[in-house]
N, CA and C atoms as a LAMMPS dump frame, in Angstrom:
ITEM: TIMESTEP
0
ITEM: NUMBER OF ATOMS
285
ITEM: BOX BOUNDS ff ff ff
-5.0000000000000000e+02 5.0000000000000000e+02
-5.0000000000000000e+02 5.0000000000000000e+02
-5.0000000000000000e+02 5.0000000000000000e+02
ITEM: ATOMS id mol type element x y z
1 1 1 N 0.848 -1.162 0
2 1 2 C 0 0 0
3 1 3 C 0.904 1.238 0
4 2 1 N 0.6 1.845 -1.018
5 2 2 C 1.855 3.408 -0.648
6 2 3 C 0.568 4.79 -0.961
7 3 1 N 0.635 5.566 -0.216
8 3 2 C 0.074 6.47 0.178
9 3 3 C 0.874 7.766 0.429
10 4 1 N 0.116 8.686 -0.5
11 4 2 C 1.121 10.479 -0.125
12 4 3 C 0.177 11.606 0.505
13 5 1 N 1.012 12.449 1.155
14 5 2 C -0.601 13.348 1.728
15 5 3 C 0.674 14.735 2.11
16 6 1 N 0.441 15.581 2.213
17 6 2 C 1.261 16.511 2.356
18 6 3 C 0.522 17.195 4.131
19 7 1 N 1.082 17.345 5.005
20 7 2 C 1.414 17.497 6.558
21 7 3 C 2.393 18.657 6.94
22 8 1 N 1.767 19.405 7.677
23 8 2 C 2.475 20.313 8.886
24 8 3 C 3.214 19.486 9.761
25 9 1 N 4.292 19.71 9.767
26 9 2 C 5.472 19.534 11.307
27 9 3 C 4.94 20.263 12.243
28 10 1 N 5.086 19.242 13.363
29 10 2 C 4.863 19.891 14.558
30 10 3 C 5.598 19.213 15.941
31 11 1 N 5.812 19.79 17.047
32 11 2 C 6.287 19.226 18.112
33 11 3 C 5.664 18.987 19.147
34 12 1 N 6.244 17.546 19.479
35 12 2 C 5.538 17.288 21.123
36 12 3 C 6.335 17.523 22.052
37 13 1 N 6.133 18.561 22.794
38 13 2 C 7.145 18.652 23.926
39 13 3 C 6.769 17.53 25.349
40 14 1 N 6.61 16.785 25.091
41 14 2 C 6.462 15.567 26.351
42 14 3 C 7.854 14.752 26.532
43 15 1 N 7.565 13.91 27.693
44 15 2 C 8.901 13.996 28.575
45 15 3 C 9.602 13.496 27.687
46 16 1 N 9.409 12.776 26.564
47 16 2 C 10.194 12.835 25.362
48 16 3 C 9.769 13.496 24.176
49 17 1 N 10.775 14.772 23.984
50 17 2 C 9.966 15.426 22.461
51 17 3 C 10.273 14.78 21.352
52 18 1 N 10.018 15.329 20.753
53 18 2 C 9.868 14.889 19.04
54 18 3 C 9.132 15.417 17.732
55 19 1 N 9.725 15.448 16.844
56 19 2 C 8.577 15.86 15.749
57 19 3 C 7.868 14.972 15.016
58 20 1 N 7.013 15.156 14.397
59 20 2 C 5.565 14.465 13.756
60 20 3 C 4.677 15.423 12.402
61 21 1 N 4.478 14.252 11.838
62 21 2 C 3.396 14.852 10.974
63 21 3 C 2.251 13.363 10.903
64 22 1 N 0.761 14.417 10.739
65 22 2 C -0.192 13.853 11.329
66 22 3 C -0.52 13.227 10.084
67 23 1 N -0.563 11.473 9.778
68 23 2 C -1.388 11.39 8.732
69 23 3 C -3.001 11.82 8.511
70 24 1 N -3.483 12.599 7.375
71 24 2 C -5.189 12.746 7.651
72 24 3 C -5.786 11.711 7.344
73 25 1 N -7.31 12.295 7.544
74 25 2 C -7.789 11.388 8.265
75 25 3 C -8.784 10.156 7.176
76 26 1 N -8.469 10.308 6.179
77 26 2 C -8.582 9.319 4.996
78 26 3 C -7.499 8.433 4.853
79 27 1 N -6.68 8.673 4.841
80 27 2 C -5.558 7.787 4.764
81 27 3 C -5.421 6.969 5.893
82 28 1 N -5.411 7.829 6.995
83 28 2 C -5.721 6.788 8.221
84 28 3 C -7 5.893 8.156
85 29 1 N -7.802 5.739 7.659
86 29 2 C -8.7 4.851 7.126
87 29 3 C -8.639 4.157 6.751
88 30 1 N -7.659 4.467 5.463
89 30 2 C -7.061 3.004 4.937
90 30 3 C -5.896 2.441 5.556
91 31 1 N -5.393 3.05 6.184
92 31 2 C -4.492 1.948 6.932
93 31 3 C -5.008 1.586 7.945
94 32 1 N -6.119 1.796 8.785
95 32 2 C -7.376 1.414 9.943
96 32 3 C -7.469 -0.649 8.968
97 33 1 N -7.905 -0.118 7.714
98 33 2 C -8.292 -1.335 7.275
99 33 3 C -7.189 -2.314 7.176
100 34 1 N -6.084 -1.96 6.536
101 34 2 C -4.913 -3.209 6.637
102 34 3 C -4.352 -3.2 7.982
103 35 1 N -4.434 -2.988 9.206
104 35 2 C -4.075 -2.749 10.332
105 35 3 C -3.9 -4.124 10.88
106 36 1 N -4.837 -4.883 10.948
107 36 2 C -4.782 -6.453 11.095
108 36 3 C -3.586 -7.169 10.689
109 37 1 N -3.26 -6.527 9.507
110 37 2 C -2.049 -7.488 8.413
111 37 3 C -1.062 -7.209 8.679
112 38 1 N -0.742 -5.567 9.234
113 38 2 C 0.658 -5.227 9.209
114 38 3 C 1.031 -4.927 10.944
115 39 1 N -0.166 -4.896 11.337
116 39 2 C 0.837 -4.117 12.931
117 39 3 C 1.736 -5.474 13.421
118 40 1 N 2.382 -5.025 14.16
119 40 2 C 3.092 -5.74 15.243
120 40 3 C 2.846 -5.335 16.347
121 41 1 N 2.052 -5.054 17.184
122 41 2 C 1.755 -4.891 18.239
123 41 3 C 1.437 -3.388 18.721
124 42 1 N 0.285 -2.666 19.202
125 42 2 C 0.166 -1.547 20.291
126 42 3 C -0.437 -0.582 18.948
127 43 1 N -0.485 -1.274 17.827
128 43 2 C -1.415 -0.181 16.512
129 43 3 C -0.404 0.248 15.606
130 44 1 N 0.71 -0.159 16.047
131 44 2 C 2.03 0.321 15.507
132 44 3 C 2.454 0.078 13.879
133 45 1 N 2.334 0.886 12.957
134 45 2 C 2.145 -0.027 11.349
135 45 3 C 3.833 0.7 11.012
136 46 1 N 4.6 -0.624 10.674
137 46 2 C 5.798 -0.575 10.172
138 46 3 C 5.437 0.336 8.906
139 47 1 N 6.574 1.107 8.451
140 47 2 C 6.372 2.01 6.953
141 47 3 C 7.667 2.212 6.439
142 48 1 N 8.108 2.525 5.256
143 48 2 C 9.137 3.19 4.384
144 48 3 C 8.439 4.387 4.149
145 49 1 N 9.014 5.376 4.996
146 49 2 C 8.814 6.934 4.594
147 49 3 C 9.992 7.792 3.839
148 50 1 N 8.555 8.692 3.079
149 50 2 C 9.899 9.277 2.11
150 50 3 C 9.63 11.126 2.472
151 51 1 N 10.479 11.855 2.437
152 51 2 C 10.094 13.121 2.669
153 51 3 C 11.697 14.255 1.123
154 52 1 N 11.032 14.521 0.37
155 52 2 C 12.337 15.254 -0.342
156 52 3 C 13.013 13.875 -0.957
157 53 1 N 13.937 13.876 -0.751
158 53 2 C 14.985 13.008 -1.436
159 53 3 C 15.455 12.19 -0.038
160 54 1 N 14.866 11.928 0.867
161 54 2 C 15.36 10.961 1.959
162 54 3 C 14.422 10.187 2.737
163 55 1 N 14.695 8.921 2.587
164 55 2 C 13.574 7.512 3.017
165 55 3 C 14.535 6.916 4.019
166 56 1 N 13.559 6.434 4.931
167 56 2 C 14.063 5.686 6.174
168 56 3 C 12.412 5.046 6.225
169 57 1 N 13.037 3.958 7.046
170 57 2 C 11.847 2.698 7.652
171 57 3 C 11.737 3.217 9.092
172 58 1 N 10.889 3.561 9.861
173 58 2 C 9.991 3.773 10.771
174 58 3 C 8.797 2.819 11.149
175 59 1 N 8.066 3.2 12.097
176 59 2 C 6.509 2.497 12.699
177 59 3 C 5.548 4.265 12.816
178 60 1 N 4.443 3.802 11.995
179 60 2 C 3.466 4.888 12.611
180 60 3 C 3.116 4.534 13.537
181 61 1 N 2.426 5.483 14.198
182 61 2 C 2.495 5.481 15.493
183 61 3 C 0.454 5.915 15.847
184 62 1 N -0.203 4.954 16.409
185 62 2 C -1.574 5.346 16.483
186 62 3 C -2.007 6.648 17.709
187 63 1 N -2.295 8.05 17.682
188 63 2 C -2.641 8.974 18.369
189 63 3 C -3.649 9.279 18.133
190 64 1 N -4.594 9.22 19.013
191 64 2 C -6.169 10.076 19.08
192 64 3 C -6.988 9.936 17.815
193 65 1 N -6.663 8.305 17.718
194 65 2 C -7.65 8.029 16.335
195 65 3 C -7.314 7.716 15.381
196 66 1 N -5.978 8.679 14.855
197 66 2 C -5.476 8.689 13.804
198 66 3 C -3.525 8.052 13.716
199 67 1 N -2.733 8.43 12.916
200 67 2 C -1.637 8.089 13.238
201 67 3 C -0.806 9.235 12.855
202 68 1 N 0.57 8.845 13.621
203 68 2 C 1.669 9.941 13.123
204 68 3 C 3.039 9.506 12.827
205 69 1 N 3.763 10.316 11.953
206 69 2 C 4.84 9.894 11.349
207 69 3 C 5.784 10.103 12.105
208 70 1 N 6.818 10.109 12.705
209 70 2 C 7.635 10.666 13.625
210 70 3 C 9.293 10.558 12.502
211 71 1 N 9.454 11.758 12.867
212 71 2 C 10.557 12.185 12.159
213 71 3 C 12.201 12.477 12.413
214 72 1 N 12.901 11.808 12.653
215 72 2 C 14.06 11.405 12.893
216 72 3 C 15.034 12.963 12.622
217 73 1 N 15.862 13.087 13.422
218 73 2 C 16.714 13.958 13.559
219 73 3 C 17.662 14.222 12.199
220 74 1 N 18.113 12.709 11.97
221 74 2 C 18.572 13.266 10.466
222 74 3 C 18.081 13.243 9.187
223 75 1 N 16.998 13.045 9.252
224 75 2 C 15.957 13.372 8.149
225 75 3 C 15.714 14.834 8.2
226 76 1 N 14.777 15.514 9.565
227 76 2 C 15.055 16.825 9.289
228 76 3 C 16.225 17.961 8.93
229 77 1 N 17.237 17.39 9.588
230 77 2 C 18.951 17.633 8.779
231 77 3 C 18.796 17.425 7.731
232 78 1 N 18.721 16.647 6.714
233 78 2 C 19.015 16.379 5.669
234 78 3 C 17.863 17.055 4.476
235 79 1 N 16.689 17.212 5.39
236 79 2 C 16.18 17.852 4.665
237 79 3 C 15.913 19.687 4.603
238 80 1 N 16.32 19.963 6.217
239 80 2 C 16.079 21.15 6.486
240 80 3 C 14.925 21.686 6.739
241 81 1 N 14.365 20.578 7.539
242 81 2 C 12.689 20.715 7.734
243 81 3 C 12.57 21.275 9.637
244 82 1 N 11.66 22.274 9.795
245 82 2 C 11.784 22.691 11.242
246 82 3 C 10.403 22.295 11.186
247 83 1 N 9.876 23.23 12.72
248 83 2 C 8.41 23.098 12.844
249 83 3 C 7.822 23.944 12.231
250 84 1 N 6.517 23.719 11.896
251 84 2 C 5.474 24.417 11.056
252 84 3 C 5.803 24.043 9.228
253 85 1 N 6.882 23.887 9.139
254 85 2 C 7.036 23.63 7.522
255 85 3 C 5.932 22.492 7.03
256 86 1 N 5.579 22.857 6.115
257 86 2 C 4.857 22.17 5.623
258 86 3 C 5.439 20.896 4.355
259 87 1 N 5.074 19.634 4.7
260 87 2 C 5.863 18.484 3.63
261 87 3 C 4.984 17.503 2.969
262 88 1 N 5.704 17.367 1.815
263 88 2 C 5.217 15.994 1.394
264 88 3 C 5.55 14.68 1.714
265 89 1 N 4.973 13.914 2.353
266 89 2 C 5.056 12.419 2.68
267 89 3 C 4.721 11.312 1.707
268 90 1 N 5.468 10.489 1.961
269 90 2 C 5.387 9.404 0.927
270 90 3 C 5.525 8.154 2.162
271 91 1 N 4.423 7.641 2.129
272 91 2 C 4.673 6.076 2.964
273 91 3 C 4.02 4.754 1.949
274 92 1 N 5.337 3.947 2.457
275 92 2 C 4.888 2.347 1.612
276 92 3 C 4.472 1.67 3.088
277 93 1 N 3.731 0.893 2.863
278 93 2 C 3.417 0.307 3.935
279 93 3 C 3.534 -1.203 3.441
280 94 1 N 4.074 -2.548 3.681
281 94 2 C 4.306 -3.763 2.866
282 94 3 C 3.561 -4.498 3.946
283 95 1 N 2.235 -5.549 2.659
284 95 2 C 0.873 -5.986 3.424
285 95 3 C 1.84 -7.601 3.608
């Protein structure tokens, strides 16, 4: 399943921060439906994310319904992405 949606960065300042972009809320739908096939445990759906010219393998992550991408330190390095920027996402998800 590969799926693109373009997302605001944003930060969680909790006792561990981090940045995120929120998948919406159609797309989270369809991955609601293959959810069975791919999680490994806690809602967690393994992915190949792509942002610009740089892909890394991650787990979305299920929040308040929906899910979020969480974005690795040198991805935003590499891409030069802060908070509020707005991106295009690219996730494969393998059923």
């Amino acid at each position: 399943m590969n799926v693109e949606f373009d997302g605001e960065i944003w930060y969680w300042r909790g006792p561990s921060p981090f940045y995120f972009v929120t998948v919406p809320a159609k797309e989270c739908h369809d991955l609601k439906a293959i959810l069975g096939l791919v999680t490994y445990g806690w809602g967690m759906i393994p992915a190949t994310v792509r942002i610009g010219e740089t892909e890394w393998k991650t787990s979305l992550w299920p929040k308040n319904g929906s899910y979020i991408v969480p974005l690795k330190v040198i991805v935003r390095e590499a891409e030069n992405l802060k908070e509020g920027d707005t991106v295009t996402v690219g996730l494969e998800v393998n059923l």
